[in-house]
Each structure stands twice: as C-alpha cells, then as structure tokens.
C-alpha positions as CSV (number, residue, x, y, z in Angstrom):
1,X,9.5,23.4,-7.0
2,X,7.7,23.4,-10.1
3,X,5.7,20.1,-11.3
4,X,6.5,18.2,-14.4
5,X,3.6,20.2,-16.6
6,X,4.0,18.0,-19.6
7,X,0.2,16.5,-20.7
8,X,-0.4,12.9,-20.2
9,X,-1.7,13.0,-23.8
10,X,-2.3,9.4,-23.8
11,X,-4.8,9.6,-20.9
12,X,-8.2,9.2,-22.8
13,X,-10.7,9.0,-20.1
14,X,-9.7,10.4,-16.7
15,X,-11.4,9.2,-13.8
16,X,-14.9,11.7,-13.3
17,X,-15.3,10.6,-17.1
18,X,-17.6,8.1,-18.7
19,X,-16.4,6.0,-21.6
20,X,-19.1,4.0,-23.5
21,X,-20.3,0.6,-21.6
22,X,-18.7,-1.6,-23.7
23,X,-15.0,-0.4,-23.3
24,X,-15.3,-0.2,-19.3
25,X,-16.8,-3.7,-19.1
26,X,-14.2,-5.2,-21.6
27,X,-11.3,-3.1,-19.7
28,X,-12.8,-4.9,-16.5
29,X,-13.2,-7.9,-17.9
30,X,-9.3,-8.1,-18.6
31,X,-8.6,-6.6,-15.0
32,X,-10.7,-9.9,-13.8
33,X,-9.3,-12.8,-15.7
34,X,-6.1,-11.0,-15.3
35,X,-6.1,-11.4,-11.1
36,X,-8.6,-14.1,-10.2
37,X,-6.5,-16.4,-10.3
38,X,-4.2,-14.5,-7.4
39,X,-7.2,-13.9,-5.7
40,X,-8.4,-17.4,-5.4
41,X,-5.2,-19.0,-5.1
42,X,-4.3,-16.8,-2.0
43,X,-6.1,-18.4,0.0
44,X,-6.2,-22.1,-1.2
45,X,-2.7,-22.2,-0.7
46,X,-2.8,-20.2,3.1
47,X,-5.7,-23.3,3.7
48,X,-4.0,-26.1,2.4
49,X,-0.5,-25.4,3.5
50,X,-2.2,-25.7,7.0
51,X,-3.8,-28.5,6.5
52,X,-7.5,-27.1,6.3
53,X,-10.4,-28.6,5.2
54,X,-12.0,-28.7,2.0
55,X,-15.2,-27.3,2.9
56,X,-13.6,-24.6,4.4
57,X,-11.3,-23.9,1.4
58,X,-14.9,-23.7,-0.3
59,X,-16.4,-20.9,1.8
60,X,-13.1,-18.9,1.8
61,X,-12.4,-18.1,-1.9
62,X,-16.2,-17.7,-2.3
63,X,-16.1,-15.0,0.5
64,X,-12.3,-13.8,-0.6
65,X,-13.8,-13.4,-3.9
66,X,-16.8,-11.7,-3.0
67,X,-15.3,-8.6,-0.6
68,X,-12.8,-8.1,-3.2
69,X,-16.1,-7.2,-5.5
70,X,-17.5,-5.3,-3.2
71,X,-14.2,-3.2,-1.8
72,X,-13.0,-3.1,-5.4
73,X,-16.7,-0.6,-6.1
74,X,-16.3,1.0,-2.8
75,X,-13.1,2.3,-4.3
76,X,-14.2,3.1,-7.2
77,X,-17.3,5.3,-6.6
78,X,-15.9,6.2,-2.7
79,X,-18.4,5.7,0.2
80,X,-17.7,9.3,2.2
81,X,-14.5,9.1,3.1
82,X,-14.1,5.3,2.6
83,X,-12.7,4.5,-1.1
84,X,-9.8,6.3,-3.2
85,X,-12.1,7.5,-6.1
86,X,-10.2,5.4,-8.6
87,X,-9.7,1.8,-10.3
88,X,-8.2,0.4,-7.6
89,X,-8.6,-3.0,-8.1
90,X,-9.1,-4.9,-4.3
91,X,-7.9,-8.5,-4.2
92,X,-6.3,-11.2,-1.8
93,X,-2.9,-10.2,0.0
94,X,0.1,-12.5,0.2
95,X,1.9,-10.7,2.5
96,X,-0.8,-12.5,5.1
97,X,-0.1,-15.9,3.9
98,X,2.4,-16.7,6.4
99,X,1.1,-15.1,9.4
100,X,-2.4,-16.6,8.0
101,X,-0.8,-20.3,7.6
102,X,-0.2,-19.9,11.3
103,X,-3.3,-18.6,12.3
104,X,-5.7,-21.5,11.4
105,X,-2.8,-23.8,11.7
106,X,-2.3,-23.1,16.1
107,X,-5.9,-21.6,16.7
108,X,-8.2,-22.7,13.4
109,X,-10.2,-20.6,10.8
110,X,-12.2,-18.8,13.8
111,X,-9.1,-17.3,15.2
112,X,-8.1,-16.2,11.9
113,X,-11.2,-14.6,11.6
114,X,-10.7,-12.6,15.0
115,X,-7.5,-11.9,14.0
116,X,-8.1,-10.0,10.8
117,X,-10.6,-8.3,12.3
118,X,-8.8,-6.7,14.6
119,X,-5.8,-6.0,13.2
120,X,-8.4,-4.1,10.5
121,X,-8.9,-2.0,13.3
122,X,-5.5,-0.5,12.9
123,X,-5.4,0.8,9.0
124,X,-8.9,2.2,9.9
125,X,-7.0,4.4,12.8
126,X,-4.0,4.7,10.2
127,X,-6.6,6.1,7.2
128,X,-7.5,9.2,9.9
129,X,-4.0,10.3,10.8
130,X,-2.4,9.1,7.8
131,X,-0.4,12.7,8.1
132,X,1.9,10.8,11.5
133,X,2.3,7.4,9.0
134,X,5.9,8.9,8.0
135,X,6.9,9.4,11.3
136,X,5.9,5.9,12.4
137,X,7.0,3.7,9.3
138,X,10.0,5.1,7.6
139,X,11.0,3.8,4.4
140,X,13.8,1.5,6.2
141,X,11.6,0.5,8.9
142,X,8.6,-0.4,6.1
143,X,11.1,-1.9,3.4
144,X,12.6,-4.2,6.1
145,X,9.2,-5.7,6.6
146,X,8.6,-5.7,3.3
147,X,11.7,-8.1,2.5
148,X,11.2,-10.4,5.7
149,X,7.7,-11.1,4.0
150,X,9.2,-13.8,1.7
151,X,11.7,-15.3,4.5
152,X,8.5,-15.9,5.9
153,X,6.8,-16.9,2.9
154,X,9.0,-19.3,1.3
155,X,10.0,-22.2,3.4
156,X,5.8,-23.2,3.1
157,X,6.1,-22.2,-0.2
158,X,8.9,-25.2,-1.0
159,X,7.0,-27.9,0.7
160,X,4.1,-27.4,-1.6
161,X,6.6,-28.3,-4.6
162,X,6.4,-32.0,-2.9
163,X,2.0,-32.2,-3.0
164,X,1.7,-34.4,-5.7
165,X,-0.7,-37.8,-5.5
166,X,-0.1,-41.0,-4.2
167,X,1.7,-43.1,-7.7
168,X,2.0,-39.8,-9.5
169,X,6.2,-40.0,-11.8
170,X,8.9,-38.4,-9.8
171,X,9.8,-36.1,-12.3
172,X,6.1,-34.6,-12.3
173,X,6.3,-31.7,-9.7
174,X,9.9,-30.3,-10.9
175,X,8.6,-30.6,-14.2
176,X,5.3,-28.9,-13.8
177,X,7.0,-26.0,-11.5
178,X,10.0,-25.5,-13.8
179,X,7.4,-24.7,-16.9
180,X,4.9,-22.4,-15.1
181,X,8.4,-20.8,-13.8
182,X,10.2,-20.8,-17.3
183,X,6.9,-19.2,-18.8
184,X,6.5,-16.8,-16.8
185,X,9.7,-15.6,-15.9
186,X,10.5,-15.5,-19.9
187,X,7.3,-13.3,-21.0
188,X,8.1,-11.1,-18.0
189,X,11.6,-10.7,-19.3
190,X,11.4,-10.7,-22.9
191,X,7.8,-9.9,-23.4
192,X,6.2,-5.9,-24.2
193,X,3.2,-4.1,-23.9
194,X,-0.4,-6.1,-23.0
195,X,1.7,-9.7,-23.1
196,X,3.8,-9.1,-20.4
197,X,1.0,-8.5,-17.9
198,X,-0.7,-11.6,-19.2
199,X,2.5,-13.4,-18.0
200,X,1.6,-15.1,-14.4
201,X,-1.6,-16.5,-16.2
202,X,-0.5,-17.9,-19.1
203,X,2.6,-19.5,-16.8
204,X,0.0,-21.2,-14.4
205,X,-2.1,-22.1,-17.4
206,X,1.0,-24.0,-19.1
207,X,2.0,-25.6,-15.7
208,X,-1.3,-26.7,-15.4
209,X,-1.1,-28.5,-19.0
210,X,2.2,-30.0,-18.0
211,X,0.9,-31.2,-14.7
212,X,-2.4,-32.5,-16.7
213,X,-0.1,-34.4,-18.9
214,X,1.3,-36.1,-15.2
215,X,-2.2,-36.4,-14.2
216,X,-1.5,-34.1,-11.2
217,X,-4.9,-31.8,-12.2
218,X,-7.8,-32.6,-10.4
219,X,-10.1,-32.3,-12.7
220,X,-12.6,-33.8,-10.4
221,X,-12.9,-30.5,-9.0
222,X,-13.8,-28.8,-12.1
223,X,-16.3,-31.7,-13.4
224,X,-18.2,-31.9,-10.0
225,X,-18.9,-28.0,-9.3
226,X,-22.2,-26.8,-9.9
227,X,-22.0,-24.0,-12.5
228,X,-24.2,-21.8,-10.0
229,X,-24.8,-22.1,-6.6
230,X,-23.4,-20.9,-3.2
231,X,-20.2,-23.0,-1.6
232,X,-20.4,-26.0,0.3
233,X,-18.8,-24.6,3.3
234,X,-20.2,-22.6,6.7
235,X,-18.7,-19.4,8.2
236,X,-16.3,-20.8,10.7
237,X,-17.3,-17.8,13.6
238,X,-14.7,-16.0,15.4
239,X,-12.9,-16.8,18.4
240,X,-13.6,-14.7,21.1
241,X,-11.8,-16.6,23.6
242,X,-8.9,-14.0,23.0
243,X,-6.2,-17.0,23.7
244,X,-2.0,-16.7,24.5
245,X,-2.2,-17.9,20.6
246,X,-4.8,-14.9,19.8
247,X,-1.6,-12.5,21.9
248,X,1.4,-14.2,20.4
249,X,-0.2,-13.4,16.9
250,X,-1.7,-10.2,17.0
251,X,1.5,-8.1,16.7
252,X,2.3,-10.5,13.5
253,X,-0.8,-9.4,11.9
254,X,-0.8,-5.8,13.2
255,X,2.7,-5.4,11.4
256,X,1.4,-6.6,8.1
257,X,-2.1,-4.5,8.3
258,X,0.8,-1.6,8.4
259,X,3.1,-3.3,5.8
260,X,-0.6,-3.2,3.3
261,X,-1.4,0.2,4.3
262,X,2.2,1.4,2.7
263,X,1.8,-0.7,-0.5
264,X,-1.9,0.9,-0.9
265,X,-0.2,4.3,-0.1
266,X,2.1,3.6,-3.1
267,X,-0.9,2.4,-5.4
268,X,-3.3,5.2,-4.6
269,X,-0.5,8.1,-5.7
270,X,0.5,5.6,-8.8
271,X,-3.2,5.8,-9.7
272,X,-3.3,9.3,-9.5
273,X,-0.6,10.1,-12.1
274,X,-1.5,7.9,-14.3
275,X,-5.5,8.8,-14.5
276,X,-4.5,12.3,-15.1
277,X,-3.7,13.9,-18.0
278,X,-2.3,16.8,-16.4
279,X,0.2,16.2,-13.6
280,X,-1.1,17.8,-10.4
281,X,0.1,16.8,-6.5
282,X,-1.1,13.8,-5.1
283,X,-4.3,14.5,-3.3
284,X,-4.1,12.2,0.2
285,X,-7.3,12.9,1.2
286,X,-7.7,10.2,-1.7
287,X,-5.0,7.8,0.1
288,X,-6.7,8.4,3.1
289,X,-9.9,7.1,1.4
290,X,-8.1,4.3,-0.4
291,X,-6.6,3.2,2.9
292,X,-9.6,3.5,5.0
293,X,-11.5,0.8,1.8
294,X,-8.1,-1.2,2.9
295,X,-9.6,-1.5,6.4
296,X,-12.8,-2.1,5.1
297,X,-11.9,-5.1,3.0
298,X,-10.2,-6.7,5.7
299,X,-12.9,-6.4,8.4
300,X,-15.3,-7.5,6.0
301,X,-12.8,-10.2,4.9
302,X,-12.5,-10.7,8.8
303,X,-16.5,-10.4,9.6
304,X,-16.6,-13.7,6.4
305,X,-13.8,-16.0,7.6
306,X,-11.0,-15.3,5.1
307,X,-7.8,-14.4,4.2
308,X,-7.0,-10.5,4.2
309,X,-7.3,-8.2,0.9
310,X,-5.1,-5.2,-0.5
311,X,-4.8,-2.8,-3.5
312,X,-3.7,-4.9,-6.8
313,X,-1.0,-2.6,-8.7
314,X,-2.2,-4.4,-11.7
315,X,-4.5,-1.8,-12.0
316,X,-2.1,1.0,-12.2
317,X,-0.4,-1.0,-14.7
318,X,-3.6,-1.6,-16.9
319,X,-5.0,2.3,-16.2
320,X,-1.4,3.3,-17.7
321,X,-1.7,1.0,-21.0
322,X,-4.7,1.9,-21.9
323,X,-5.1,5.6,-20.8
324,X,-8.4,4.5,-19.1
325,X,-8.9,5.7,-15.9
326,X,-12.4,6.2,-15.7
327,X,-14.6,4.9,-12.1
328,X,-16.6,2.4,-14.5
329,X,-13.6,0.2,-15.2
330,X,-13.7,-0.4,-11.3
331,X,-17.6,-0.3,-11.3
332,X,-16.8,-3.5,-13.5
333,X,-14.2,-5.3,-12.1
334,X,-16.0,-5.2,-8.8
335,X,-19.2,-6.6,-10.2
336,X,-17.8,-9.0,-12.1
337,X,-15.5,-10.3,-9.4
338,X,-19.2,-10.5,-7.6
339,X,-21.0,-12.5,-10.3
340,X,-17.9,-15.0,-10.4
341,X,-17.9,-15.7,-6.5
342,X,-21.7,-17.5,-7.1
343,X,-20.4,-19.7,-10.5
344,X,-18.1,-22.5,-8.8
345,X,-17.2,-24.3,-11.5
346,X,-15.0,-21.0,-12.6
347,X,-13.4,-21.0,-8.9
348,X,-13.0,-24.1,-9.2
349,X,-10.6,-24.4,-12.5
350,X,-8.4,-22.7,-10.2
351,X,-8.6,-24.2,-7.3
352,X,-7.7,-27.3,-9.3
353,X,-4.0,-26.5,-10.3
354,X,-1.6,-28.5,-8.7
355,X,0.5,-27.7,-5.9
356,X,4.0,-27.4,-7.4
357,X,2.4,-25.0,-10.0
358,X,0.8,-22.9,-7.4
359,X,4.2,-23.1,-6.0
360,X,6.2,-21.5,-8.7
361,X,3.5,-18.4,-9.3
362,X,3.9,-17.4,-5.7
363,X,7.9,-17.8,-5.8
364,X,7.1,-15.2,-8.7
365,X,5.1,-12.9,-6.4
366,X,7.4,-13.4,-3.0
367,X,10.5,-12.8,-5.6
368,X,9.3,-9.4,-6.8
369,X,8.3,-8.7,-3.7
370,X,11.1,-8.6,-2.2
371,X,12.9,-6.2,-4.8
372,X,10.0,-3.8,-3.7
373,X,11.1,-3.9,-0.5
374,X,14.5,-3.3,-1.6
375,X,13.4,0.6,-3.3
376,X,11.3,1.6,-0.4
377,X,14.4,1.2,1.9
378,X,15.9,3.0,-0.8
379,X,13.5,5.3,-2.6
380,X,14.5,8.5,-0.5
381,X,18.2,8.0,-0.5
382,X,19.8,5.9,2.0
383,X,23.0,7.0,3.9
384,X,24.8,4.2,6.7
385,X,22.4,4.9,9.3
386,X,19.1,3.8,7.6
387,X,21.6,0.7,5.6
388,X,22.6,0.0,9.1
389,X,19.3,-0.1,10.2
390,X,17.4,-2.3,7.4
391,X,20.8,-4.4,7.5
392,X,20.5,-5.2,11.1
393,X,16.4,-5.7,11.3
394,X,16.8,-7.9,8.1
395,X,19.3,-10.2,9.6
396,X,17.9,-10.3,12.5
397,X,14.6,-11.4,11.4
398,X,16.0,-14.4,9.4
399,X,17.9,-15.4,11.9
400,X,14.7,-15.5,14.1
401,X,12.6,-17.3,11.7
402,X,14.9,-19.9,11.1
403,X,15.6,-20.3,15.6
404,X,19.2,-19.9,15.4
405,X,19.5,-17.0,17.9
406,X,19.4,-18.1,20.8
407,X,16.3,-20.7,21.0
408,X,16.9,-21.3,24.4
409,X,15.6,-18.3,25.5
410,X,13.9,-16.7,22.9
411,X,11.8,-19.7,21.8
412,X,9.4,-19.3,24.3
413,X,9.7,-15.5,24.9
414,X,5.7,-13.7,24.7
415,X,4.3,-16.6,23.7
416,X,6.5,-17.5,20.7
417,X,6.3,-13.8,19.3
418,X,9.6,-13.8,18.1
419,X,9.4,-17.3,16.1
420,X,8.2,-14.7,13.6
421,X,10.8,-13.4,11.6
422,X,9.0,-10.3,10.2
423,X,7.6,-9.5,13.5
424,X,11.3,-9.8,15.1
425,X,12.8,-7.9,11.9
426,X,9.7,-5.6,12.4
427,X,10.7,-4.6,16.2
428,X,14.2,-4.1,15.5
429,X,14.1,-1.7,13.0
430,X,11.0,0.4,14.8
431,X,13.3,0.5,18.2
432,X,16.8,1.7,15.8
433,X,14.4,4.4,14.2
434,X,13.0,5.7,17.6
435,X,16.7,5.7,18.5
436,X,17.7,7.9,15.7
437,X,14.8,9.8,16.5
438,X,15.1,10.4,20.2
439,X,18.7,11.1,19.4
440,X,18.2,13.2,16.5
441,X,18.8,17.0,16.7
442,X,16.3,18.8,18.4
443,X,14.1,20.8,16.0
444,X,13.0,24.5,16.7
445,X,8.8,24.4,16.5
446,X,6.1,27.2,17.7
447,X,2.4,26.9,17.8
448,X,0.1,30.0,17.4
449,X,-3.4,31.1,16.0
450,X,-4.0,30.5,12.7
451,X,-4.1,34.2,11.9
452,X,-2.1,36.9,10.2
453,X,-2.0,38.6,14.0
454,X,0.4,35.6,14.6
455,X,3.2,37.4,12.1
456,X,5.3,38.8,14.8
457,X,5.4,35.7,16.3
458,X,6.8,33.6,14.0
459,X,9.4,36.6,12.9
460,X,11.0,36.5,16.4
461,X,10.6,33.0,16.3
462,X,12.9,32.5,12.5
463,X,15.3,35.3,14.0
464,X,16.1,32.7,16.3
465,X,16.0,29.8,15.0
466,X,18.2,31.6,12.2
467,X,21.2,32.9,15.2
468,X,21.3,29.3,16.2
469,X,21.8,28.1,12.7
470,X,24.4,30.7,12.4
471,X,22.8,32.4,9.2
472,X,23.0,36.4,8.8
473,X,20.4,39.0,7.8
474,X,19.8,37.7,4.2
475,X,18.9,34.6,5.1
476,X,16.5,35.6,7.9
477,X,15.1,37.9,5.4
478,X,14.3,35.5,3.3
479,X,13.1,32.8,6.0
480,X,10.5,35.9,7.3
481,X,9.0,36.3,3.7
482,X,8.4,32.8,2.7
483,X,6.5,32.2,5.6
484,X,4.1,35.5,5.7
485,X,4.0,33.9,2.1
486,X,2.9,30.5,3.3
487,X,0.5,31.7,5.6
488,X,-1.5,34.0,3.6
489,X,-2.2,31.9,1.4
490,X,-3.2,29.3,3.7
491,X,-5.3,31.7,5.2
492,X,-6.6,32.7,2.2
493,X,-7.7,29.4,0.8
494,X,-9.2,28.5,4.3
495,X,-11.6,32.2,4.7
496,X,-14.9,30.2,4.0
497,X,-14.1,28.1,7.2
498,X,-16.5,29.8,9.7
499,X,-16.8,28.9,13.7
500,X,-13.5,27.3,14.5
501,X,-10.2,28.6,15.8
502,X,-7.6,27.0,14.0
503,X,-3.9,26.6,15.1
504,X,-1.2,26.8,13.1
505,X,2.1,24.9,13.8
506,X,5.4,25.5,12.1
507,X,8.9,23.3,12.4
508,X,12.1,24.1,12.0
509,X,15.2,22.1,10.6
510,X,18.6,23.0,9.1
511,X,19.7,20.5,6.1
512,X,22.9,21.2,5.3
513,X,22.7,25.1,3.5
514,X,18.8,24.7,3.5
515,X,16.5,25.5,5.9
516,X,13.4,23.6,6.2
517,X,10.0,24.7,7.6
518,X,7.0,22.2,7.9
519,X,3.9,24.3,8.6
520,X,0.7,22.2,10.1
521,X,-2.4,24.2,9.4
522,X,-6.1,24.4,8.9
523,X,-7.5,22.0,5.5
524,X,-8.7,23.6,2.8
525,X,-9.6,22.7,-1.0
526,X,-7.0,24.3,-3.4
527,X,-3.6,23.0,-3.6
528,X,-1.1,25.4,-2.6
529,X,1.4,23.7,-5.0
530,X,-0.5,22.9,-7.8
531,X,-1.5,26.7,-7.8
532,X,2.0,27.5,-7.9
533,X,2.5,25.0,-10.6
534,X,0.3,26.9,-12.9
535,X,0.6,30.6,-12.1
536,X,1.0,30.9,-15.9
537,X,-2.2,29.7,-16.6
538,X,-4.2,31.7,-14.9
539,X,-7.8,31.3,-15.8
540,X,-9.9,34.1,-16.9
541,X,-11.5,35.9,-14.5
542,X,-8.9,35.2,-11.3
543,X,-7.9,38.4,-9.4
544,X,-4.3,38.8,-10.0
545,X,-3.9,40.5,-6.6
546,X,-4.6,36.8,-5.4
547,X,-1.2,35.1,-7.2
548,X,0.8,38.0,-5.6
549,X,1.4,35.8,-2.6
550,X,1.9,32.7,-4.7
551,X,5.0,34.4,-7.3
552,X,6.5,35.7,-4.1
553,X,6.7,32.1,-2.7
554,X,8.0,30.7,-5.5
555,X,10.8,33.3,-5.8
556,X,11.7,33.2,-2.5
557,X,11.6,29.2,-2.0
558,X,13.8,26.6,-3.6
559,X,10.7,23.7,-3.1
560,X,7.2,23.8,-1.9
561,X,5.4,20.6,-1.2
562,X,2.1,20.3,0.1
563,X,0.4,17.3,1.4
564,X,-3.6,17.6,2.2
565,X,-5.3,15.4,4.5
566,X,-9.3,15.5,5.8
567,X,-7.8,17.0,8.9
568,X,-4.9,19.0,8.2
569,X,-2.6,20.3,5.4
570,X,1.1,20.1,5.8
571,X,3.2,22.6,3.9
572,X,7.4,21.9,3.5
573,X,8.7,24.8,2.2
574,X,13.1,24.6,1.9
575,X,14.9,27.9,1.4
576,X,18.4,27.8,0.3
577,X,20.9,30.2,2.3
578,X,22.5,33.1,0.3
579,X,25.6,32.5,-1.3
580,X,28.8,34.8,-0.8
581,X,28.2,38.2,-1.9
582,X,31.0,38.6,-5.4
C-alpha cells in the first residue's frame, strides 16, 4: 500500500521550477534536433508513399511542424484543462501513417483533413471521462492494436526501399538502408547514456552520406529552399462531402485516435515520476489534460491539412537524464519547433534523405513499436483468456490485411472496412472483451448520498455482499471499517465543496481471498494515498485527530489506490480475508 518513498535525488529542477535560460533553451534545443527529423519525415513518407504532390508535401511538414510548436507549449504551461503541465514534447504520430497513406491515397489531402478532424473529436470526449478508458480499452484490447500498427505499416514501408532515381547502381538502396539500419541498431544496442538517444539521427545522418556517395540525395532540395519564407503549398480544405470512402475510414482512424490516447496516457504518468523528486501517485487530472492537448493537436493538425500528432516519450527519456523537468524546457522546444517551421532550407535537409534511408528509420520505429504492444497486453499479468484474446484479434487482423480470409465476401463488406487489418484486429478483440465482460461474474454495487448518514447503508450492504462470498464475522468486520475509513476521509477532504449533493458509489468484487471495493465519489484536492504514504511526515501544525482515519485505513487494508479525475475520484481499496485462527 505504501509508495516507494525513496528521493529522486537526481531530479534538479522539478517542473513549477525555473532553471536559468540558458539550460532550458539548450535542454530544448537537444529535444528539437533530437525529433525533427521524426516529425518531418512522418509525413513526407505518409505523402509520398501515396503518391502526393510536392507542393502539398511543402505545406504539410510546414504545418506538422508548426502544431507540434504550438501543442508542445500548450503542454507545457496547460491552457485550463487542456495540457499535462509538463515537457511533453508534441510531435508527428506514425501509428497514422497507414491509415493516413490511405486517406489521401482513395479520397486526397481534403479527406484526410476531415478525417483527423473528426476522429480528434473522440480523445477530446476520451480526455473528460478518461475514468471509463479502462473499461473500454483493456491492455489486450489496446496492445492488440498496438501490434497490428506495423502489419499495417510495413508492407508501404518495403516498397519505399525500391525509390531510387532513374540510372542510380543497384546496390545503392540496400546499401544505403543496411547502414542507417546497422547504425542505428548498433548505438541502440551497445551504446549508454546521451549516445544512445542520439541513435535514429546519427543512423539517418550516415545513410544519408552513403546514399550521397550513390547520388541518391537530392540535394536540389536543400540548395533551392529559401532560408526563410512560408511553403510553397495551399491548405488543401476539407471534404465535407462525407463520402462511402469518408465511412469506410472513419472507424480506421477513430481506433488509432484511441490507440494515441493510451500511448499519451503512458507518457503523461512516465513524466510524472520522473519530474519528481519525491514519488507521489500519478495525478490524472494531468492525463486528462495531456490527453485533451492530444485532441487539440490533432484538430489543429486536422483544421491545417496534415498528418496527426502524439506525445514523443523522448521527452521522458531526456527529463530522466538530465533531472530537468522544469515547464521551460517545453516552453523551448515548442518555440523552437515554431521558429524552424518558417526556415525551409532546415525542413528541407530532411525532406531530402532518400527513400530507402527513410525506410530503415521507420522499420526502427514500427520494430519497437511493436514490442510496446507486446507489454501493454502484458503489463498487468496475462492469464489464457486475455492471451487468447490478443492471439485471436492479432491473427485475425493479419490475415485481414493481407485478404486471405475469405475475400470473397469480406472484400467488399462496409465499404472495404475490414481491408484494414488493425481495424479488423481492433473489432475482434473489443467484441471477446465485452464477452468476458457480459459473462463475467456479476459484481455487488450500491449507490447512496455522499454522507456519513449513508453508513448503515453500506454496512447491510458488506454483510451481504460478505454471506455471498462465504466470509465470517472477521472479515465483515474488517470490510465495515475500511470503508467508514474510506469515506470519512473522502468526506473530509471534499467539506469546502458547498451547493451540490454528491453521490457516492461503491463496487464489490471477490479476488481470490481479497475482497475488492472501488468507491466512486465526489473530487477533491489531497490525494488519499499519497497522505497515507506520508503519515510519518506529518507537517507541523496538522491536527493529528485528522490522520486518525488515514492509520486506521492503512491497518486495516492490504492496498489503497486512488485515481483523481476533474470529475470524480476513484478509490480501490483490497482487504485480505483473515487467516485460520492458531
């Protein structure tokens, strides 16, 4: 029950702190140079692979590049309820890049546009009830996704290791891909400290010589970009036509809105232990805000005619080497990231590198993607029902993707919807969950006032649930005092809440010889568990009358989580049974 209360000693600026100038704009500068090229290439490689133009290629990294500035600040200094309050670095997502391909590829760069616009819509509704995401996307559900991204990814991904000029060698593409991957894969490998997150540039950089040396750079690019000016391109619009392609897309792009809401989830907690020098529980009314800046990037990114954005984790990587933390870094990054979209001679050094290089960096990316989807499937445990469920959805969306099940009658089926192997994958693990679900055990719940007159309530209500769980005296004993425990603090910490009736919900479960009881109740600003975490260091001048409720918890339960959102806190208290009396 108790949090890890060792000191992040290494922590030198946390993130309400201000280091001098110089330091945050270096530390930003190295967050830039470090992703730029990931942010522009994104979306030259989503363009080209379907067969965009040029001047369109121009005005999307110039716009990709610009929202990134602009979200990246927003999550720095958070807008209201819009931003995570961290460096939380925004930047170009290649989990769209298939979906995206597609997009411009059946409908052009207006119903691309449309498309991320709508599907923004989605993490803007997940950000405010970000409390039911577990109940929606489970970890084999959003890992299942998660590994059907590269399926998707990859077979575009090889045909750009064959885009080399008219007369350029044979050997010139292998070569050039095999050294940006050798490079990169061997600092990643062997490499420690600040090297190894300099690895994917210095593998493109090298790749880039090699493919110079085969005259495969286009240097042209580079020599006839203006070194300030806007791009040569026009917003493309957005389709309102709302099209059978528009339908037989949407759920495509909906699923990987959800798929970046849970990798920003991830970042936003990551961020939070490592800007901290003391460990405290993850505060989601910052993951809300980090989700809802999510949403914002990609309607913005929508709104400009681009490819989608997400949370870099680069930036929890950086924030833990350096034990910098602090908003500025962000401040930074987003304004450099800003300066750079108007200078397209920089944009354009990397919209320069060859094909086959570009190639092996995202077969890099799509690689170590995939092993993330592996750990969520299996980052809570996983027994033969959730293996049997990513196992199935998996297999089933590769088989999709590559129309070997059943073409005949599935080809065609919604429009096509099921060509998509991560939106196939996606529906058969979402309809094996609600299975389990439906056919799970029924859990015991109440719902009452949000008041201490609601004690007699819930006693009758753990009696019961208690004879059903076959438990005796002891056990209901203790069930009754951790929750008159749970609740007065809650009510305590919510007393300067005036004019609302709040309700209070409470859930039971039996795991095994724990109980477990989820209470729903009214926000308020203290954390219940990081209170308990430091009842031994109580400040000076707390009433000790007030941590009477809090020892009693903590005696009585085995684990007390507690999760706060805008609109709710949810409490998950387990109690172990009694064991045999000697």
């Amino acid at each position: 029950m108790q949090a890890d209360r060792t000191d992040r000693t290494s922590v030198r600026y946390e993130a309400d702190e201000k280091p001098p100038a110089p330091l945050a704009f270096g530390l930003g500068l190295q967050l830039a140079i470090l992703t730029i090229a990931g942010v522009v290439l994104t979306p030259a490689i989503v363009i080209r692979a379907a067969g965009g133009s040029e001047s369109f290629l121009s005005w999307a990294v110039f716009a990709a590049v610009a929202v990134s500035g602009i979200t990246t600040i927003v999550q720095a200094v958070r807008v209201g309820r819009v931003g995570a309050g961290y460096v939380l670095m925004m930047g170009t997502s290649g989990a769209f890049i298939a979906v995206c391909i597609t997009a411009i590829a059946e409908g052009g760069p207006a119903m691309l546009a449309i498309l991320v616009v709508i599907s923004s819509l989605f993490q803007f509704a997940l950000s405010t009830r970000l409390s039911l995401l577990r109940q929606i996307l489970t970890p084999a559900v959003a890992g299942t996704v998660i590994m059907l991204i590269p399926v998707t990814v990859m077979p575009i991904i090889f045909d750009m290791l064959k885009e080399v000029p008219e007369g350029a060698s044979t050997e010139s593409a292998a070569v050039s891909a095999l050294a940006t991957l050798l490079v990169i894969a061997g600092i990643a490998l062997k490499a420690k400290g600040t090297l190894r997150l300099w690895a994917p540039v210095i593998g493109v950089f090298a790749g880039s010589a090699v493919a110079g040396h085969y005259g495969l750079y286009q240097t042209s690019l580079v020599v006839e970009a203006a070194w300030i000016g806007l791009p040569t391109g026009d917003w493309p619009g957005l389709d309102l036509s709302f099209s059978p392609v528009f339908w037989a897309l949407l759920p495509a792009f909906v699923f990987v809105t959800l798929v970046g809401a849970i990798e920003t989830v991830g970042d936003a907690i990551a961020i939070q232990h490592v800007s901290r020098r003391r460990p405290r529980a993850v505060d989601f009314r910052a993951v809300q805000g980090a989700v809802a800046a999510d949403g914002l990037g990609n309607l913005l990114s929508g709104l400009a005619g681009t490819v989608p954005n997400t949370t870099y984790s680069t930036s929890v990587s950086v924030t833990e080497l350096t034990g910098v933390g602090a908003r500025r870094v962000g401040i930074a990054v987003g304004a450099i990231f800003i300066a750079l979209a108007f200078l397209p001679k920089a944009l354009a050094i990397v919209l320069a590198i060859p094909g086959p290089v570009a190639a092996a960096y995202v077969t890099v990316l799509m690689a170590m993607l995939f092993v993330v989807g592996m750990r969520v499937v299996i980052q809570n445990g996983i027994d033969y029902r959730n293996g049997l469920v990513a196992g199935l959805a998996f297999w089933t969306g590769v088989g999709f993707q590559n129309g070997v099940i059943f073409p005949e009658y599935f080809s065609e089926f919604a429009g096509g919807l099921l060509q998509n192997g991560m939106t196939a994958g996606g529906l058969v693990a979402i309809i094996l969950s609600l299975f389990l679900e439906l056919t799970a055990p029924r859990r015991a719940r109440i719902e009452t006032e949000f008041d201490v007159s609601a004690l007699p309530a819930i006693r009758e209500f753990l009696g019961t649930f208690a004879a059903r769980s076959r438990w005796d005296a002891a056990m209901v004993s203790r069930l009754e005092a951790a929750s008159e425990e749970t609740l007065l603090t809650l009510i305590e910490r919510d007393e300067s809440t005036e004019g609302h009736r709040r309700r209070l919900r409470i859930v039971a479960r039996k795991e095994n010889d724990q109980a477990v009881l989820e209470f729903v109740a009214a926000t308020g600003e203290e954390n219940l568990q990081d209170r308990i975490a430091l009842l031994g260091e109580r400040t000076a001048g707390a009433p000790a009358e007030q941590e009477v409720s809090l020892r009693l918890l903590r005696h009585v339960a085995s684990s007390v989580l507690h999760q706060q959102y805008y609109d709710m806190d949810i409490v998950t208290i387990r109690v172990d049974a009694p064991g045999p009396a000697a």
